[in-house]
C-alpha positions as CSV (number, residue, x, y, z in Angstrom):
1,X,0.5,24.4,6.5
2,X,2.1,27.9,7.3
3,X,3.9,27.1,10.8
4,X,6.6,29.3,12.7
5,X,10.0,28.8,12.4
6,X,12.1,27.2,15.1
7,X,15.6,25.4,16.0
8,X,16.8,23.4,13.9
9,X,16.5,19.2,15.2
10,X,20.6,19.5,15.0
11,X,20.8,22.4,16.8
12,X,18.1,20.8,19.4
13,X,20.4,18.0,19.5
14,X,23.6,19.6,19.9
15,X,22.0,21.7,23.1
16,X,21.0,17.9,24.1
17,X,24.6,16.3,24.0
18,X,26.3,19.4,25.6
19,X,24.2,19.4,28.5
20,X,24.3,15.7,29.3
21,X,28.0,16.1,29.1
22,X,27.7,19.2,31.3
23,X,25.4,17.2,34.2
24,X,27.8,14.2,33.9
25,X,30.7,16.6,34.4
26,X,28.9,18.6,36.8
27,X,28.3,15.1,39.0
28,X,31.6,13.7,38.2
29,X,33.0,16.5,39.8
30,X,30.6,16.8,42.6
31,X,31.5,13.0,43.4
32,X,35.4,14.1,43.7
33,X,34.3,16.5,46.1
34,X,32.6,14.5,48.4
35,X,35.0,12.6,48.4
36,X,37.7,14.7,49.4
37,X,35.1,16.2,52.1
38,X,34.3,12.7,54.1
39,X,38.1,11.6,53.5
40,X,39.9,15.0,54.4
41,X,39.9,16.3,57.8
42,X,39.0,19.8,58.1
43,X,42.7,20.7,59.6
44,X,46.1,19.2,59.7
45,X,48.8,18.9,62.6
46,X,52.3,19.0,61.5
47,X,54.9,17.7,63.8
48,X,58.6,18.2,62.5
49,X,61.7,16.9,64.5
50,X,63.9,19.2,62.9
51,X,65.7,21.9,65.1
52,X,65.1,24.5,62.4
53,X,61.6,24.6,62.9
54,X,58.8,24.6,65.0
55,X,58.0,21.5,66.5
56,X,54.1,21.2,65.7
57,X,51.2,23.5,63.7
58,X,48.0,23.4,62.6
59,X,46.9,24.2,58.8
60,X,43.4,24.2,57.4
61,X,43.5,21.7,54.7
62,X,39.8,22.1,53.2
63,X,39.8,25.7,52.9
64,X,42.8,25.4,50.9
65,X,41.7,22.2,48.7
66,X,38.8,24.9,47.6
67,X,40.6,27.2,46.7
68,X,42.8,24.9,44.4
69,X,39.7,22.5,43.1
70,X,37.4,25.1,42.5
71,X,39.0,26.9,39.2
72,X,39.7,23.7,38.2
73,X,36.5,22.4,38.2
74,X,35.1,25.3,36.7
75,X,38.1,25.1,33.7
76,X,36.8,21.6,33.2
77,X,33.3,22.9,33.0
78,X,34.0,25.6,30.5
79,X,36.1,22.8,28.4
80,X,33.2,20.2,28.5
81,X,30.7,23.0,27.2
82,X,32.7,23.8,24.2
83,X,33.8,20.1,23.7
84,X,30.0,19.0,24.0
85,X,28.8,21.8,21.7
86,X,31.5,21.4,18.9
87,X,31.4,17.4,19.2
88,X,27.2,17.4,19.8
89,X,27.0,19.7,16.4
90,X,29.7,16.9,14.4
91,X,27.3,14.1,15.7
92,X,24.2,15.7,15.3
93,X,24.9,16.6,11.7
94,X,26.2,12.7,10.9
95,X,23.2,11.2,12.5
96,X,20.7,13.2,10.8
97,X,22.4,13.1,7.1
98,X,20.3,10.4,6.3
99,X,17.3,12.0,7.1
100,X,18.5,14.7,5.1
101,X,18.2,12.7,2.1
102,X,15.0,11.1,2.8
103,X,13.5,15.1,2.9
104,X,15.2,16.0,-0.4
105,X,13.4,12.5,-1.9
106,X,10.5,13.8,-0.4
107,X,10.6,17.1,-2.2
108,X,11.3,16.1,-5.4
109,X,8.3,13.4,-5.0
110,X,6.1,16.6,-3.9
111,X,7.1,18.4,-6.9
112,X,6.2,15.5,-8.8
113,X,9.1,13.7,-9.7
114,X,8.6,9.8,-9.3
115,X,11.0,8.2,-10.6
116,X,14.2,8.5,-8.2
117,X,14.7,6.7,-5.8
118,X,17.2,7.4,-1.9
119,X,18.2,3.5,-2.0
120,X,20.3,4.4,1.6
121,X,23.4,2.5,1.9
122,X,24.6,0.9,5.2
123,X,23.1,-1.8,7.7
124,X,19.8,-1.7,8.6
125,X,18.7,1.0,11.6
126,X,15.3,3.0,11.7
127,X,16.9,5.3,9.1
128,X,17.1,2.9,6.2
129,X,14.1,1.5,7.2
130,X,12.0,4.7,6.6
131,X,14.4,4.8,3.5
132,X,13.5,1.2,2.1
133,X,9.8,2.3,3.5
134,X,10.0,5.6,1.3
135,X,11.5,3.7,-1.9
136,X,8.6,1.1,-1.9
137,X,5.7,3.9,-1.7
138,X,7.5,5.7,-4.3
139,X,7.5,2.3,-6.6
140,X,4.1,2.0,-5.5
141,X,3.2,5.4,-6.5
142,X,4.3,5.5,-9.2
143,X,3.3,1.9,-10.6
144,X,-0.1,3.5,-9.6
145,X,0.1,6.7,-11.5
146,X,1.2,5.0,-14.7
147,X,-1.6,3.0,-14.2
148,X,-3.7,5.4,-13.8
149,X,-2.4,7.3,-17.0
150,X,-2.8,3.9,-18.8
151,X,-6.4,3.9,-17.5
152,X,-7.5,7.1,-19.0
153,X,-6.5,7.0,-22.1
154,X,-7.8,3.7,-22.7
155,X,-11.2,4.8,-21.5
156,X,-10.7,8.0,-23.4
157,X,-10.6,6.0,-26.6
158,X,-13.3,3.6,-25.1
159,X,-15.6,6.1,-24.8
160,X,-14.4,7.9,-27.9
161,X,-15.4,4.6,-30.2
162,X,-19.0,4.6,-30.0
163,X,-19.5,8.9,-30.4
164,X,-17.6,8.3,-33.5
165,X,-19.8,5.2,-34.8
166,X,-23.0,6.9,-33.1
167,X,-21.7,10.2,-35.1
168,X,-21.1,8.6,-38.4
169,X,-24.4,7.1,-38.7
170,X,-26.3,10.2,-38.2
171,X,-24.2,11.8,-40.6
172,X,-25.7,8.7,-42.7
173,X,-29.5,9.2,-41.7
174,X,-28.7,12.4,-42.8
175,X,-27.1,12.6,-46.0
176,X,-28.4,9.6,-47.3
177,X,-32.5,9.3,-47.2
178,X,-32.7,6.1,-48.8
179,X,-31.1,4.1,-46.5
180,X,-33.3,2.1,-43.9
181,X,-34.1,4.1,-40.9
182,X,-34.6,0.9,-39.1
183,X,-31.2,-0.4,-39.5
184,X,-29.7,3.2,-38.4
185,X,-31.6,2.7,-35.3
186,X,-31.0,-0.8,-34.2
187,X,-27.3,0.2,-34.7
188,X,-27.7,3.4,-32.6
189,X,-29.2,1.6,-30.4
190,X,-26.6,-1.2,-29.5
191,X,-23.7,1.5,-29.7
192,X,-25.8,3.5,-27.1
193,X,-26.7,0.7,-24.8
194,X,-22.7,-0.7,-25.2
195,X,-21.3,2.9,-24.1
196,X,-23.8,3.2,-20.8
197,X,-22.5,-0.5,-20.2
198,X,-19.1,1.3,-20.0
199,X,-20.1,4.5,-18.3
200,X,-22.0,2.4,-15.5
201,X,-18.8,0.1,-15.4
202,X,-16.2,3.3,-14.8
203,X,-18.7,4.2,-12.3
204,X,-18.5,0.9,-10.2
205,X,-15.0,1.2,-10.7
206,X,-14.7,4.5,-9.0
207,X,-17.3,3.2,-6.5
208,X,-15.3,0.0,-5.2
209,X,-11.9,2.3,-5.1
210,X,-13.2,4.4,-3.0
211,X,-14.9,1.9,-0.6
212,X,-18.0,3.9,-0.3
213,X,-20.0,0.8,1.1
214,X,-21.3,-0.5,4.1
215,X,-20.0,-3.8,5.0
216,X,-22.5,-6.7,6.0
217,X,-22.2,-10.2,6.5
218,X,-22.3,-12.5,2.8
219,X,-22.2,-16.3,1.9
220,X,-20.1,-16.0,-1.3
221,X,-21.8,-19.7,-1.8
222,X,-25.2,-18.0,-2.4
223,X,-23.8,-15.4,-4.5
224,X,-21.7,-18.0,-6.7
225,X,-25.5,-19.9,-7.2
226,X,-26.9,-16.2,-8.2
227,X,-24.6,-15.7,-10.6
228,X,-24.7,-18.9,-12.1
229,X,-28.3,-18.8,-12.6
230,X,-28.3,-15.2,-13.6
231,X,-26.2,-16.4,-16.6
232,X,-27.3,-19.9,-17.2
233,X,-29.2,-18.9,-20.5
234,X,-25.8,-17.0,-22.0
235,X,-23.9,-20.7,-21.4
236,X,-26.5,-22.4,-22.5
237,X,-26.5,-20.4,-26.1
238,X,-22.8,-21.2,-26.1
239,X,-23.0,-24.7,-24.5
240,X,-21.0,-24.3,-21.8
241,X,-21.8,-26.4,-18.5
242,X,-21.8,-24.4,-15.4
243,X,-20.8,-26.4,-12.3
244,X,-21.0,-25.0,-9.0
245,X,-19.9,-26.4,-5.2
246,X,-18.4,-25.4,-2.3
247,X,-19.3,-24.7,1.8
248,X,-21.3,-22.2,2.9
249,X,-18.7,-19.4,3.0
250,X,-19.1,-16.5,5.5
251,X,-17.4,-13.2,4.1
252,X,-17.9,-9.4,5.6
253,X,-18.4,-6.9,2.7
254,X,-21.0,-5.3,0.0
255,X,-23.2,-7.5,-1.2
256,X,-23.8,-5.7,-4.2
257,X,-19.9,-5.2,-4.9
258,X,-19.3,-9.4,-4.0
259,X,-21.8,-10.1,-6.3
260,X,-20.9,-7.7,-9.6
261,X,-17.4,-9.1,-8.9
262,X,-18.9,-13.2,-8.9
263,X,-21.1,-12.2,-12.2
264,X,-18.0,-10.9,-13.6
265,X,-16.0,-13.9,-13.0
266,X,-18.5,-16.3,-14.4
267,X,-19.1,-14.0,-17.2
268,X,-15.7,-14.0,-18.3
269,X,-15.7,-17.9,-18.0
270,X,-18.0,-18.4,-20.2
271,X,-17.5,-16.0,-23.0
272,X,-13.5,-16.7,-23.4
273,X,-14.3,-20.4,-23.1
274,X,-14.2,-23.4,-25.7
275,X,-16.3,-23.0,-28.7
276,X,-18.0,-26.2,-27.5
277,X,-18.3,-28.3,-24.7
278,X,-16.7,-26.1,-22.6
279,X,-17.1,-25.8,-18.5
280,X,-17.1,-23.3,-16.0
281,X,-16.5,-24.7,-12.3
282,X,-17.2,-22.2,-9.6
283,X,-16.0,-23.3,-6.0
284,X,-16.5,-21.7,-2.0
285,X,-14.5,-22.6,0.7
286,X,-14.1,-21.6,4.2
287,X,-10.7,-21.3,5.9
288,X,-9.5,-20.2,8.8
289,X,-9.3,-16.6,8.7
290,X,-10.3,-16.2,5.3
291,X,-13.3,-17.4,2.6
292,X,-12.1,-18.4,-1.1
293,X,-14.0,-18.3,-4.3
294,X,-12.7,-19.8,-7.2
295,X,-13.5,-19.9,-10.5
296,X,-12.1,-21.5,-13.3
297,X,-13.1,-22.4,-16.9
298,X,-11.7,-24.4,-20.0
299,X,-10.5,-22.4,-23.1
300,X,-7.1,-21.5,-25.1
301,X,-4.0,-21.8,-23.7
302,X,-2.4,-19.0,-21.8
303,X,1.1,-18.0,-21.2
304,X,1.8,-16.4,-17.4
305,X,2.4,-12.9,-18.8
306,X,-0.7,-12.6,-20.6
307,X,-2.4,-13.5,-17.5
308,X,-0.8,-11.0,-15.3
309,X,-2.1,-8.3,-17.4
310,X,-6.1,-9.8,-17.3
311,X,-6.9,-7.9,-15.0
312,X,-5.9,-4.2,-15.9
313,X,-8.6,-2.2,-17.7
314,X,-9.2,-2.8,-21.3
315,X,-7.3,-5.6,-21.5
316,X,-8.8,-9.2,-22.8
317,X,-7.3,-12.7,-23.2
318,X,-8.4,-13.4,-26.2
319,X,-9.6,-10.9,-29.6
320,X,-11.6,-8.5,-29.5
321,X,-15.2,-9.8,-30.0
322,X,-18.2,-7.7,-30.7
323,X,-21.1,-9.5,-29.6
324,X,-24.0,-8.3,-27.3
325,X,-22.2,-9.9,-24.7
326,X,-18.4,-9.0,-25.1
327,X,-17.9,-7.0,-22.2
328,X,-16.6,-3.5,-22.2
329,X,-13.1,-5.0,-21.1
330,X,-13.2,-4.2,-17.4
331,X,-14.9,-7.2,-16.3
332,X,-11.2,-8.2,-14.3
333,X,-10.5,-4.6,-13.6
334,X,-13.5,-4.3,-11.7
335,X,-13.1,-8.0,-9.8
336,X,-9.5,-6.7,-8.9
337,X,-11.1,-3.2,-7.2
338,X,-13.6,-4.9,-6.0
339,X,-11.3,-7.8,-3.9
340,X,-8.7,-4.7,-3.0
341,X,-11.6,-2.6,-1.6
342,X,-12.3,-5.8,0.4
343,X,-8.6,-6.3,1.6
344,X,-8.5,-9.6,-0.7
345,X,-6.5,-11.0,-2.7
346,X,-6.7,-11.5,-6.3
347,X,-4.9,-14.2,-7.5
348,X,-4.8,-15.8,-11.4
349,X,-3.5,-19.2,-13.0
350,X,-3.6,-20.1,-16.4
351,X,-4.4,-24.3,-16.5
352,X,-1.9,-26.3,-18.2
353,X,-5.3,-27.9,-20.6
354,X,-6.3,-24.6,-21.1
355,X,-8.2,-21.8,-19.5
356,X,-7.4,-20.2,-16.6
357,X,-8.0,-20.2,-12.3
358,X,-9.2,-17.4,-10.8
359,X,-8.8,-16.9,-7.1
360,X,-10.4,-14.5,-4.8
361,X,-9.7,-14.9,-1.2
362,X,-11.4,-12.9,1.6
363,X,-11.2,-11.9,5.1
364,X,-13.6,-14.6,6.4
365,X,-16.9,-14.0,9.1
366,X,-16.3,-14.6,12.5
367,X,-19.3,-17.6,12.5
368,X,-19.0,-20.1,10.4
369,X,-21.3,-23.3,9.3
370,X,-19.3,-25.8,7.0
371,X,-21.9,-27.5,4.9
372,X,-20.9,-28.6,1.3
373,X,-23.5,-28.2,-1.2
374,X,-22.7,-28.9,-5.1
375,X,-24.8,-28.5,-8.5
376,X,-24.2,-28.7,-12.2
377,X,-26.2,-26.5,-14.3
């Protein structure tokens, strides 16, 4: 934004302490005067016993008390001005050197540089704070940037997987007319339907960052029994018990969005699960301000680090597995959009047996009905 140029703040602020000092002056010196008015008679009688002189006269004391304070006053005037603007400009210039540095940070972070940081030393005062402030969005920033950077090239190469494997096997149909047409297309086929799995998955991605949803009143309780019987024949293949329970659990948000991010959840329970016998337990609760699902699952053991990474994109606990239900890899990504968009909190723990706890908490209805309800599919 094109603006016209103005004073300076310092130069505001100098004009500001050089006239307070001037009205303080100016009333300090208008407080000696009345003074010297109510306590100083207008004329004086002096009576001298000497022989030498007159015995008795009369002088006029104000008039002359003028004519000494007034230069006086005005010398003290003229002083305070150039004191007040020399000193004001000196203060001005110290007070606003931190703010100084915060708009240099700025720049560079305009010009695109991330990485520095104004780390403001001294006690804390509104300064530093807007420093400390300015540091953390800067982190923030550029944690988010990085991410972001991360995030497209993965995809990039996501995407870039199944053109390649959908290319090479048209070069085959091609080049080879013996092979089994059949075959090419099932295969072309699978690759398709896995890259529109990923497409529709970057788009729900996009979708929950930008919050483009209207919010409505949900019981995460319903969605967590959806979900489970939505996938109840992919744990059955894998024999995987799915247990649900929990209250009735008032949230305020997209349905649609709450319940992609449940499926996901249960999804990725079950698939990096035990080979047999595992279990997938899926709990609601109501609190306070706030309504939790939970979902947690049996499976290999994971270390704390591995599971702080879960949930950025691309990113899987265990190996890459290349079944018709494997994911695309942003099963997590997509939870951890979906629970931000809703001003949640996201929250994993790997299980000492094995597994890991996944925690979703949400800002909670205003009306609330506890009723506990359980079931073991």
């Amino acid at each position: 934004m094109n603006r016209a140029s103005g004073l300076s703040v310092r130069f505001k602020l100098t004009l500001s302490y050089a006239g307070f000092l001037m009205l303080a002056g100016v009333l300090l010196l208008a407080a000696v005067w009345l003074f010297l008015l109510r306590y100083v008679p207008e004329r004086a009688t002096l009576i001298s016993h000497d022989d030498n002189t007159p015995t008795n006269g009369v002088f006029p004391v104000r008039s002359g008390l003028l004519d000494v304070f007034a230069p006086r006053a005005v010398a003290v005037l003229a002083f305070l001005l150039v004191f007040g603007l020399l000193g004001g400009w000196l203060l001005a210039g110290r007070m606003l050197a931190p703010l100084t540095q915060i708009t240099h940070a700025t720049r560079m972070a305009t010009n695109g540089s991330l990485s520095h940081r104004i780390r403001l030393p001294g006690r804390k005062d509104e300064f530093r704070e807007l420093a400390d402030a300015f540091d953390t969005m800067l982190a923030r920033l550029e944690a988010h940037v990085a991410e972001q950077q991360r995030f497209a090239a993965n995809a990039s190469h996501e995407l870039r997987t199944p053109l390649a494997i959908s290319k090479t096997l048209l070069d085959v149909a091609r080049t080879d007319p013996t092979h089994d047409p059949g075959e090419i297309i099932d295969r072309l086929h699978a690759v398709n339907t896995r890259a529109i799995d990923l497409t529709e998955a970057l788009l729900l991605l996009s979708r929950a960052d930008q919050r483009s949803f209207t919010q409505e009143p949900v019981d995460l309780s319903l969605l967590a029994e959806e979900a489970a019987e939505t996938l109840l024949p992919l744990a059955e293949k894998r024999g995987v018990t799915i247990e649900t329970c929990g209250d009735i659990t008032p949230a305020i948000g997209s349905r649609a969005l709450l319940l992609q991010l449940t499926t996901n959840l249960v999804h990725n329970a079950i698939i990096h699960n035990l080979p047999e016998q595992g279990t997938v337990w899926v709990t609601t609760s109501a609190r306070p301000d706030s309504a939790v699902l939970t979902v947690e699952n049996t499976g290999e053991k994971l270390t704390p680090q591995l599971a702080a990474t879960l949930t950025e994109p691309f990113q899987r606990g265990t190996e890459r597995t290349h079944t018709d239900h494997a994911g695309v890899g942003l099963g997590l990504a997509i939870v951890k959009s979906i629970t931000h968009a809703h001003d949640g909190s996201l929250t994993l723990t790997p299980r000492p047996a094995g597994g890991i706890r996944i925690t979703v908490e949400l800002p909670a209805a205003s009306a609330r009905e506890a009723h506990r309800r359980c079931r073991t599919t």
